[in-house]
PLY file of the C-alpha trace (Angstrom):
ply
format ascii 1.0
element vertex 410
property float x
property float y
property float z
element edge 409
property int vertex1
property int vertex2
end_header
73.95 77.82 103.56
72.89 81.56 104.51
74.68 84.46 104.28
75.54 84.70 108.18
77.04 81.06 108.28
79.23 82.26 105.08
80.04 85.65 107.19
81.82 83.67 110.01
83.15 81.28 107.42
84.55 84.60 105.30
86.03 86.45 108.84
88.54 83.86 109.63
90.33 84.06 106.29
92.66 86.51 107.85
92.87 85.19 111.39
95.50 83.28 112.51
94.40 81.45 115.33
90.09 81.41 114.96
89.60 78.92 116.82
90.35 81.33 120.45
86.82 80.66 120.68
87.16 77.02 120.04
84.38 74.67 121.11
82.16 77.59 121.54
82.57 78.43 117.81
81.78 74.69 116.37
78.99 74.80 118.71
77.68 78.24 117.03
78.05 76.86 113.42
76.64 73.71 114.54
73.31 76.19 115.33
73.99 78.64 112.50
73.77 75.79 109.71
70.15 74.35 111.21
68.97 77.37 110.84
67.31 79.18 107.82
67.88 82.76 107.49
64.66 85.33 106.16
65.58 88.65 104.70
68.20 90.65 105.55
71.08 89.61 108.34
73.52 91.42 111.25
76.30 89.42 111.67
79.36 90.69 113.99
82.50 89.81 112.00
85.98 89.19 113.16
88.49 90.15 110.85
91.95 91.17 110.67
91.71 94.16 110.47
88.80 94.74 113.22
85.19 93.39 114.34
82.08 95.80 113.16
78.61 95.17 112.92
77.63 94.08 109.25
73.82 94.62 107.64
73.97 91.59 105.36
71.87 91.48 102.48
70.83 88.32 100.99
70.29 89.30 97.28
72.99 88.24 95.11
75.17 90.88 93.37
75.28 90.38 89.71
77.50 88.59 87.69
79.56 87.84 84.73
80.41 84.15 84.19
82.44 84.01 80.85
82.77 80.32 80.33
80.73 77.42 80.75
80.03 75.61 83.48
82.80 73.82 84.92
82.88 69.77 84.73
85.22 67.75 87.61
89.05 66.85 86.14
88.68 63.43 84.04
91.68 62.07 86.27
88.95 62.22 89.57
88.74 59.00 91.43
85.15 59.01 92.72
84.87 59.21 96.96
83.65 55.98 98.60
81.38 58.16 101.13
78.00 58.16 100.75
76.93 61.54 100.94
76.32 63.52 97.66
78.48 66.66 99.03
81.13 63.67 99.84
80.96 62.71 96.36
81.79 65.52 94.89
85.38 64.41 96.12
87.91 63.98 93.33
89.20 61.51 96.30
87.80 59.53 99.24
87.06 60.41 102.55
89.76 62.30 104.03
90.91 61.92 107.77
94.06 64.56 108.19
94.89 62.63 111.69
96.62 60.13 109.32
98.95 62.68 108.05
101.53 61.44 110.66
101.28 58.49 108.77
102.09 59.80 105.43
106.03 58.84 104.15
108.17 62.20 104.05
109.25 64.39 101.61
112.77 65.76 100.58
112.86 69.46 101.92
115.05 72.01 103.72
113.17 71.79 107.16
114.06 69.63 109.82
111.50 66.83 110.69
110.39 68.48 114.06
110.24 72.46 113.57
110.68 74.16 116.51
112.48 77.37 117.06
115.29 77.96 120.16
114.76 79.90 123.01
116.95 82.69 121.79
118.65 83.05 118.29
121.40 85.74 116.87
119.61 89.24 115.01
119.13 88.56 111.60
120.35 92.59 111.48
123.43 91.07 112.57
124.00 87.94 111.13
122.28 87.45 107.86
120.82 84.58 106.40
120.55 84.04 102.20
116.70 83.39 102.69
113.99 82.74 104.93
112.17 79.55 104.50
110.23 79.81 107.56
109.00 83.02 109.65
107.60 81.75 113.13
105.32 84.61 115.07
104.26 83.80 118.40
103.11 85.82 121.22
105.83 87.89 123.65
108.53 86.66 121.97
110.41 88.00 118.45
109.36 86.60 114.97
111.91 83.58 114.15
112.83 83.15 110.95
114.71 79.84 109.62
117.13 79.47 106.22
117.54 77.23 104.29
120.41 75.89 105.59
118.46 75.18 109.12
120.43 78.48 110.55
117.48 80.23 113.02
117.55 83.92 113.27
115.72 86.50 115.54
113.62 89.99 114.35
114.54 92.27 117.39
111.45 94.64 118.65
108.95 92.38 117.22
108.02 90.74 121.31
105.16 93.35 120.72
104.02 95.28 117.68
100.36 96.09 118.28
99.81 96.10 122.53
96.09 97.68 122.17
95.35 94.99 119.75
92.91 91.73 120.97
96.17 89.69 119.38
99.56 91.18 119.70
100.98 88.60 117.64
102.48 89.11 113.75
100.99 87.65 110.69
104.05 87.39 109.00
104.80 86.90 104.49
107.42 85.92 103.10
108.44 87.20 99.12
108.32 84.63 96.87
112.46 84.46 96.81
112.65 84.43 100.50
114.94 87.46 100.69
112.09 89.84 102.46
109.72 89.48 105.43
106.86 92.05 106.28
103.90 92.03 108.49
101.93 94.95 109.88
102.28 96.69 113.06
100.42 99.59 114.71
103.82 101.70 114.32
103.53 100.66 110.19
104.58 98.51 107.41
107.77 96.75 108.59
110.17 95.39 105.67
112.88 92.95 106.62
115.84 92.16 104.58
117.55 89.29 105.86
120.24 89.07 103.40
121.10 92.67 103.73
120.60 92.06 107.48
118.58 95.77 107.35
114.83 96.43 107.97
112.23 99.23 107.22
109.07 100.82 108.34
106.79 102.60 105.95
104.25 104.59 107.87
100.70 103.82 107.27
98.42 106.15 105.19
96.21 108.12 107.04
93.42 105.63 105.26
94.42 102.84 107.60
96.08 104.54 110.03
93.49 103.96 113.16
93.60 100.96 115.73
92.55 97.78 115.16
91.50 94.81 116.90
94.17 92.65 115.27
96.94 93.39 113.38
95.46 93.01 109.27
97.61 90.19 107.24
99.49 91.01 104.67
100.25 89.40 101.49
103.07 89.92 98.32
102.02 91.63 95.06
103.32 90.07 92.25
107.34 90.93 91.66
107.95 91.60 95.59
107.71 95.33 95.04
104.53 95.94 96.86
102.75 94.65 100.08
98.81 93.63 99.70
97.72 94.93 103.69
93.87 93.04 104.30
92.95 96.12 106.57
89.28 94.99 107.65
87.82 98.49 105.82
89.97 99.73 103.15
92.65 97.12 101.93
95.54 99.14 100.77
98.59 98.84 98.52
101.90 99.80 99.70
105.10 100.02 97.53
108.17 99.75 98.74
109.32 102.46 96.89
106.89 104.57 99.36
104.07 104.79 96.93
101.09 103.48 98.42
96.75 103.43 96.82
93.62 102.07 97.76
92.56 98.75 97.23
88.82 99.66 97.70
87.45 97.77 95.13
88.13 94.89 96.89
85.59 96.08 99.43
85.41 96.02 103.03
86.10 92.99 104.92
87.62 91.68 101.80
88.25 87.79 101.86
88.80 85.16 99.76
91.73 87.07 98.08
94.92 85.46 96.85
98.33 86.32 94.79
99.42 84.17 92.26
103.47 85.59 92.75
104.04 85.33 88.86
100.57 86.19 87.82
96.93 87.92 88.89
94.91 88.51 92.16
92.11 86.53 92.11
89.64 87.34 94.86
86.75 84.72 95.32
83.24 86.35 95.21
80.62 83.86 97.27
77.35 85.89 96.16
78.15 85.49 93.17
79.26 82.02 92.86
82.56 83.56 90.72
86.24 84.21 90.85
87.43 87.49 89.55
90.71 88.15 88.33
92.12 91.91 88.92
95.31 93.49 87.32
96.14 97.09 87.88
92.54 97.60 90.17
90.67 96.79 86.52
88.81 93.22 86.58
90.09 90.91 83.25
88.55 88.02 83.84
85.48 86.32 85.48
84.94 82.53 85.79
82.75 80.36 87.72
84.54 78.99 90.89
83.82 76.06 90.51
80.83 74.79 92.65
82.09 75.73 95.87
79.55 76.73 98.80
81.75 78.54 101.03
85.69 78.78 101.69
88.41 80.65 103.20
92.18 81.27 103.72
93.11 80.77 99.96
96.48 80.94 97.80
96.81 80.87 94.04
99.66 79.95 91.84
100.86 78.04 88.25
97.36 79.14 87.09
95.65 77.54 90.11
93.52 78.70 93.09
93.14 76.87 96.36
91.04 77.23 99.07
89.68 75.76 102.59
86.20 75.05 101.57
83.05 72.74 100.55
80.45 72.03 98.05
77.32 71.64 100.33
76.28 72.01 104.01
78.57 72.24 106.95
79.54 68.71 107.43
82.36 68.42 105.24
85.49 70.69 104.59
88.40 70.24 102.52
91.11 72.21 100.41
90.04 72.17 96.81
91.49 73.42 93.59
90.59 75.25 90.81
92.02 76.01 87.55
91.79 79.74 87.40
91.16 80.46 84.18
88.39 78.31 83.13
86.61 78.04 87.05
86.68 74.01 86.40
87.31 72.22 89.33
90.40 70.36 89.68
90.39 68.35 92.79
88.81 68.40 96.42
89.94 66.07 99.24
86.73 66.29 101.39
86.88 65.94 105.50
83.89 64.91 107.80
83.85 68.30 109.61
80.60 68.64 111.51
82.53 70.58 114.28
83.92 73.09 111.68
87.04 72.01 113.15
89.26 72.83 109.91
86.57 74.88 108.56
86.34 78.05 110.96
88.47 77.34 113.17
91.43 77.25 110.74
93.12 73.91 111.21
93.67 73.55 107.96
95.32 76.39 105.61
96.69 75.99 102.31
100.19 77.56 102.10
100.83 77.92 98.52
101.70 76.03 95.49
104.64 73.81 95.08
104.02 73.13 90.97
100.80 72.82 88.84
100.35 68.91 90.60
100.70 70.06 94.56
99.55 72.57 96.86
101.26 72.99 100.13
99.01 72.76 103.55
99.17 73.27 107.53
96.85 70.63 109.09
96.53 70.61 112.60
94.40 67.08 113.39
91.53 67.94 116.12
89.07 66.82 117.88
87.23 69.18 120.26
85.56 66.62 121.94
88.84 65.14 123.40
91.58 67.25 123.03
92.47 70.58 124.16
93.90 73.25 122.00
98.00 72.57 123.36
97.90 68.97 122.56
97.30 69.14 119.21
100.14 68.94 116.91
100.51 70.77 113.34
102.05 69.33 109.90
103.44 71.04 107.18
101.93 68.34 104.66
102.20 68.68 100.21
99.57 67.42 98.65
99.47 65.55 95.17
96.24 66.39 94.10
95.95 64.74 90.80
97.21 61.20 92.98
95.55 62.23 96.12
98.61 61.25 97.87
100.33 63.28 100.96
103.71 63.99 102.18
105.15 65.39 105.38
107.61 67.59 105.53
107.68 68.72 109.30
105.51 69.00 112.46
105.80 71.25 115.01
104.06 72.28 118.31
100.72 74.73 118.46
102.80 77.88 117.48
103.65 76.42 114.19
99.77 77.31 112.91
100.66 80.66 112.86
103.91 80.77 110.26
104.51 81.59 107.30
106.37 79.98 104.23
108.10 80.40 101.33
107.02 77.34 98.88
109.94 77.51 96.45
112.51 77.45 99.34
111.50 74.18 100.50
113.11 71.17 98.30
115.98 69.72 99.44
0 1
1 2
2 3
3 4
4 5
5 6
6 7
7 8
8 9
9 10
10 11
11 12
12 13
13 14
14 15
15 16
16 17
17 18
18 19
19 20
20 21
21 22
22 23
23 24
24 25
25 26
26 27
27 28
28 29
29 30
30 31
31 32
32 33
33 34
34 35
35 36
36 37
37 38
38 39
39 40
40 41
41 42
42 43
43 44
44 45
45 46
46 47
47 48
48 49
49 50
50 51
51 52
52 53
53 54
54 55
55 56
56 57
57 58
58 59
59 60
60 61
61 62
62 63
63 64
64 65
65 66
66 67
67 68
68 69
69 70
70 71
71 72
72 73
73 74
74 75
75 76
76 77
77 78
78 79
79 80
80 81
81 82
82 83
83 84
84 85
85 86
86 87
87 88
88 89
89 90
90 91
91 92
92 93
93 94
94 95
95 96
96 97
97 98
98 99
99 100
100 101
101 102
102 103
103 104
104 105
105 106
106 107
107 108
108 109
109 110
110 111
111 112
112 113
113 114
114 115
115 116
116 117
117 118
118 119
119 120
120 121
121 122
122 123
123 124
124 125
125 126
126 127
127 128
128 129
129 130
130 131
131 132
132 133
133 134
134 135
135 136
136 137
137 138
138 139
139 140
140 141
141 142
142 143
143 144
144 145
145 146
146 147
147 148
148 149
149 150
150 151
151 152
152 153
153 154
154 155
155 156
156 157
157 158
158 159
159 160
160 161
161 162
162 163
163 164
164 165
165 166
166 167
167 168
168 169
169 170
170 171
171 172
172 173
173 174
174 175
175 176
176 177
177 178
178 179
179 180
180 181
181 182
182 183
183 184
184 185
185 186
186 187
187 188
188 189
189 190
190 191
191 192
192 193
193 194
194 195
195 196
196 197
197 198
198 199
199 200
200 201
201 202
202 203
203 204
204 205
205 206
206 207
207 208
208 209
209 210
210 211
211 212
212 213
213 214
214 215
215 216
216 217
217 218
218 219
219 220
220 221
221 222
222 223
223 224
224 225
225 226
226 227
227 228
228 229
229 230
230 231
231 232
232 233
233 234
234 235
235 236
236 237
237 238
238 239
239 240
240 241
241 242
242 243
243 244
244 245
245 246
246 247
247 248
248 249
249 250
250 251
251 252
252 253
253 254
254 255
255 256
256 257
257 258
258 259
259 260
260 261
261 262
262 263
263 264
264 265
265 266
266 267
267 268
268 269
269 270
270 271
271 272
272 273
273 274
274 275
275 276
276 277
277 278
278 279
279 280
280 281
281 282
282 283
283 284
284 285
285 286
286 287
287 288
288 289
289 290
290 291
291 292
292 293
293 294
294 295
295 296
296 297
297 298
298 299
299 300
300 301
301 302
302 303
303 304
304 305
305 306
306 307
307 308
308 309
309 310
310 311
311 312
312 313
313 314
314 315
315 316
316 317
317 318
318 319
319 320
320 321
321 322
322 323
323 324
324 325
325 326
326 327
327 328
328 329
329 330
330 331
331 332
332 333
333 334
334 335
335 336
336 337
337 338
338 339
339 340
340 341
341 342
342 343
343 344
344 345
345 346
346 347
347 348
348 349
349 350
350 351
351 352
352 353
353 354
354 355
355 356
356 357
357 358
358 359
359 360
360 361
361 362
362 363
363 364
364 365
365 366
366 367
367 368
368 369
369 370
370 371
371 372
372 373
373 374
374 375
375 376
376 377
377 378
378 379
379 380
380 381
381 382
382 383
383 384
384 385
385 386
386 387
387 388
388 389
389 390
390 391
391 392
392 393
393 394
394 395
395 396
396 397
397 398
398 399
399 400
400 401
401 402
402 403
403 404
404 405
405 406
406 407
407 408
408 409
């Protein structure tokens, strides 16, 4: 894999909806991955905080790796496929258009999420959490408690009209009390058990227009918001502090929040995942084989990510334990269409425990679908069984929310 390929595999990680382009996007891969790049590469990435032209250059940074090589979890069952990359599988061949399939779980959500047409302001009638906060384009962000109670953000039908996407990328804290997702006015903060919201104006560092709205992700304790912007990601306290996050570098991907531990940013050059506390790195480990990946989360001492081990024909979400880099578990998918790969059909969500990892699969096939038939799963995964549960499906506009992991058992 060249750097390019991994440039459009790294710009999606904070896009909602990559696959706008669709067809036209497997299609490119397709090309990108038969092809061998020579010396240094311009790539035009798409992220979410803006597009810009990149000079790529293929020379691996240097790297600390300090522990050994990782070796594949004992408990792996080895994949029936007969590909090497497919055998790298701690689990066979997976299809994710048998998820439908899969018995349910006991959670919160109703089997078929779907918001109403209208719902009461959560500014007037609070909820005690939000399990679910559903985004989706001219209408306000829905949010859903726990006791199945739906609830409206008012003024959120548009929040950034010069943007390519005025749409929200919503986060829920980890207790489910606070909502926040980046607009071009600022930094809103929703409370929706004090039924009150905030805006904390941007710093003049990330202050211009973009061509999507950046996401946005919890710092550890719910006291600061992690904003992706595509050139300087920035912290912002909601005490009103706010400092760079520059050392994550521009166009930063592969980041993710453990909510009672590090960030851990994944660094593909360097084949390595770096742990950061306080803007000071503390840790560096091998990541555990993977060739490329996107859109991850990280919790109980784990990191997941959309990824794979070889080429471009197979994606999957795989695991790693954090501290040592050894890879835990990876449920590959025959992807030549970089159907859950690029164009983000599949997204892991968080962690439920140390034994399951929660993901959005949307089942697609390009060749005979279009994008509004598909449906979308909220699906846990036992990844020391390699066993799947749904918890609740919903139409397309369900790729696009966001969760709160611990609100969900029943």
């Amino acid at each position: 894999m060249n750097d390019l390929d991994q440039l459009f595999r790294e710009a999606t990680d904070h896009v909602r909806s990559p696959d706008l382009v669709g067809g036209a996007l497997a299609s490119a891969h397709r090309r990108r991955v038969r092809r061998t790049a020579v010396g240094a590469l311009a790539a035009v990435v798409l992220m979410g905080g803006g597009a810009a032209w990149v000079l790529q250059d293929p020379t691996p940074r240097a790297g600390v790796v300090d522990t050994p090589e990782p070796t594949p979890s004992p408990t792996a069952t080895p994949s029936a496929v007969g590909t090497d990359e497919a055998k790298m599988g701690t689990q066979p061949l997976w299809d994710p258009f048998t998820v439908v399939d899969s018995p349910g779980g006991p959670t919160v959500l109703p089997e078929v999420l779907a918001p109403p047409a209208d719902a009461p302001s959560v500014l007037d009638a609070a909820i005690p959490a939000a399990v679910v906060a559903w985004p989706e384009e001219d209408r306000p962000i829905m949010l859903l408690s726990p006791l199945g109670d739906w609830r409206s953000i008012p003024g959120t039908e548009s929040i950034a009209p010069s943007s390519l996407r005025d749409v929200a990328s919503p986060a829920i804290s980890s207790d489910g009390r606070l909502v926040t997702f980046a607009a071009e006015a600022g930094l809103w903060v929703v409370d929706v058990v004090a039924g009150e919201q905030r805006l904390l104006p941007w710093p003049e560092q990330v202050a211009e227009a973009w061509d999507t709205p950046p996401g946005v992700r919890w710092m550890p304790g719910d006291e600061a918001v992690l904003v992706m912007h595509w050139n300087t990601p920035w912290v912002m306290g909601l005490d009103g502090s706010d400092v760079s996050a520059a050392y994550l570098g521009q166009y930063a991907g592969g980041i993710a929040i453990d909510p009672d531990g590090p960030l851990l940013e994944r660094r593909f050059r360097t084949g390595t995942l770096v742990e950061w506390r306080d803007g000071e790195v503390v840790r560096r480990v091998d990541d555990g084989g993977i060739a490329w990946g996107e859109r991850a989360v990280a919790g109980s001492g784990l990191f997941a990510i959309t990824g794979g081990l070889g080429g471009g024909a197979f994606a999957g979400p795989i695991v790693i334990d954090a501290t040592t880099g050894a890879r835990v578990a990876y449920a590959p998918i025959r992807d030549e269409d970089s159907v859950y790969s690029d164009n983000g059909h599949l997204t892991a969500m968080g962690f439920l425990d140390e034994e399951t990892v929660l993901l959005l699969v949307t089942p697609m096939d390009f060749r005979t679908m279009q994008a509004g038939d598909a449906r979308t799963h909220l699906v846990v995964w036992d990844f020391t069984t390699g066993d799947f549960e749904l918890l609740a499906s919903g139409g397309p506009g369900m790729r696009s929310i966001a969760v709160a992991p611990d609100l969900l058992d029943d």
